[in-house]
C-alpha positions in Angstrom: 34.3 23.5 17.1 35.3 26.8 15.5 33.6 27.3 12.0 34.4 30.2 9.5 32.3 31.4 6.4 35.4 31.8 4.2 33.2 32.6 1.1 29.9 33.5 0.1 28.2 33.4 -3.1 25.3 36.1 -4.4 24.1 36.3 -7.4 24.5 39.2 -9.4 22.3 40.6 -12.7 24.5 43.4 -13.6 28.5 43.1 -12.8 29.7 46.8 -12.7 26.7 48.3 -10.5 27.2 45.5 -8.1 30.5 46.0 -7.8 29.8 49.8 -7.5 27.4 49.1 -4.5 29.5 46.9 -3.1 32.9 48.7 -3.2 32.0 52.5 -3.3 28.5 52.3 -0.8 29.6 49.4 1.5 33.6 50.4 1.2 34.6 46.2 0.5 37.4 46.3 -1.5 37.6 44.5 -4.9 39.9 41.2 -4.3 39.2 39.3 -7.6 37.8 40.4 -10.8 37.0 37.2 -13.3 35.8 36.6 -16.8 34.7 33.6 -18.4 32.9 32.8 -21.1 30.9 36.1 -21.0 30.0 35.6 -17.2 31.5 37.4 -14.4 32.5 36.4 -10.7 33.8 39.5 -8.3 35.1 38.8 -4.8 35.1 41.3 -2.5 35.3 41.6 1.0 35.9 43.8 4.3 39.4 44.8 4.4 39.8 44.0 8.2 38.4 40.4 7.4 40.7 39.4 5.1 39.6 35.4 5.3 36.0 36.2 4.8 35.3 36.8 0.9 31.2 37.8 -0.9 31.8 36.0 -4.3 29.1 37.9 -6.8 28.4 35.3 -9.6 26.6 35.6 -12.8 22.8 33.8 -12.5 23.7 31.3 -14.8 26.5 29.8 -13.0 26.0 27.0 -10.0 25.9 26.6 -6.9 24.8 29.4 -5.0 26.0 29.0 -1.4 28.7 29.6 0.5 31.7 27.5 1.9 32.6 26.6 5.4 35.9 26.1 6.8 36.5 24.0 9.8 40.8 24.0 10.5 40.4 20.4 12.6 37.6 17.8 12.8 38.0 14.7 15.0 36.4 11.8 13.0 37.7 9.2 15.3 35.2 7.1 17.1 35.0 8.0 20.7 34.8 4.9 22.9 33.3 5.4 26.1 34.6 3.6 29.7 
């Protein structure tokens, strides 16, 4: 089975510097930017990994976790002979 972290999410306590850390130290680039009711999610991610995201989240917002993507599950019973 070939699994894939497609997203995960970090809390953050302070939106601009951890975007700053994570776009000007670690070189991600910036691939969302979002506002809602005074919270904050930023995506970023590696730009040769474009399917693989870090979501930084405001505390206050649920769940903390990160999502897997699996292209083709069998759920069909196997039988044996």
């Amino acid at each position: 089975m070939d699994i894939t972290i497609h997203a995960s999410f970090l809390p953050h306590n302070d939106p601009d510097a951890s975007q700053a850390f994570y776009r000007d130290t670690l070189g991600f680039e910036v691939r969302n930017d979002v506002g809602y009711d005074g919270m904050r999610w930023i995506t970023v991610g590696s730009a040769d990994q474009p399917g693989t995201s870090i979501v930084l989240e405001p505390p206050a917002a649920d769940p903390v976790g990160c999502r897997l993507v699996v292209p083709t599950v069998d759920f069909a019973p196997r039988r044996s002979s």
